[in-house]
N, C-alpha and C positions, 0 to 999 in steps of 0.2 A: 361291310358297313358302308351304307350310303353317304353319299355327298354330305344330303339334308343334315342326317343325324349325325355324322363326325362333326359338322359346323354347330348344330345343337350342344355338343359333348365339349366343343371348346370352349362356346360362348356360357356354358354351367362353371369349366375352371375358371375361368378368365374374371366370372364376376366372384368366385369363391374367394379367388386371389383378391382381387380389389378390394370386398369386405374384409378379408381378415387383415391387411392391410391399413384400414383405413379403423380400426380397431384402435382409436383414441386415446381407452384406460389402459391398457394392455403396453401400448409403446410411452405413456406416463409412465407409469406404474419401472418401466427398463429403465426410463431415463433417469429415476430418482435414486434408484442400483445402481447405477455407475457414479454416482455424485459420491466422493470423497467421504468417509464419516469426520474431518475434520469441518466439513462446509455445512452448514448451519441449514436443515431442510424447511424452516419455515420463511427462508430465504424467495422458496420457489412457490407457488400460488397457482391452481389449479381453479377454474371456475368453468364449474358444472352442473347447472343446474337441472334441478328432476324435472322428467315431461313425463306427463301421462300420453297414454295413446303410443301410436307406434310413430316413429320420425320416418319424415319422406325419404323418400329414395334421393340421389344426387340430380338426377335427371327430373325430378317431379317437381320443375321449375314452378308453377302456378302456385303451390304451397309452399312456396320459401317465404313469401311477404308473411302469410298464416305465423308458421313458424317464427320468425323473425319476431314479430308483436310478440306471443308467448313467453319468448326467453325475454324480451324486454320487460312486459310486467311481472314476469317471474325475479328481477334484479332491482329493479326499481325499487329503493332505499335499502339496498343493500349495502351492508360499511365495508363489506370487503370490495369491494366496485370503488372507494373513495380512498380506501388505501392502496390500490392498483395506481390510480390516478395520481395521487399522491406521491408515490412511490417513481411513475414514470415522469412527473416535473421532476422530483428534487434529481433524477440522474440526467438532466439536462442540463445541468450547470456545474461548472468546474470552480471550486473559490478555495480559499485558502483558510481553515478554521484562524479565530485569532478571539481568543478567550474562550470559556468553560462552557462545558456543554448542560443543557437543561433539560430535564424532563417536563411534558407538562403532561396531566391526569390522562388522558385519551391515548397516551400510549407512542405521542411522539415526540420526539426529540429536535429542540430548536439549537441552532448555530449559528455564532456571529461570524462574517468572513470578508475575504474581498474577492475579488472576481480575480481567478487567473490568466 
């Protein structure tokens, strides 16, 4: 085996590895198996939105801006986008409940408190 082709033959595992690695649903798909059955799974939020066409390569920089705009108007008035958000303010603030908790129709829940 040549030079050439033994470096062809590594640079074939090397990127097999990297793909199957980089295999997004696959290492979700583990991490939500190891989560406890006492841990509430709609706790966790996966957003993955459908592409058509095939997604660039990691290296096919020019077509990331492409890409980029797609998933944007692909989410663009999306409510689970506003419950992420949502979700990441209210865990930025530490308070102290003080009185009863409320529902309101849309599925969230208000609290009175003080800041701790």
């Amino acid at each position: 085996m040549g030079v050439v082709s033994h470096g062809k033959a590594l640079f074939k595992i090397a990127k097999n590895l990297i793909g199957s690695s980089l295999n997004s649903e696959r290492i979700w798909e583990d991490y939500l198996g190891r989560i406890p059955d006492r841990v509430k799974q709609d706790r966790f939020i996966r957003i993955n939105p459908e592409l058509s066409g095939e997604v660039p390569a990691l290296d096919e920089v020019p077509k990331m801006k492409t890409l980029q705009g797609t998933v944007r108007s692909k989410l663009a008035g999306n409510p689970i986008i506003e419950q992420v958000a949502n979700r990441l303010i209210a865990s930025s603030f530490c308070f102290d409940v003080i009185g009863p908790l409320s529902e309101k129709g849309n599925g969230c829940i208000v609290a009175q408190g003080e800041s701790g």
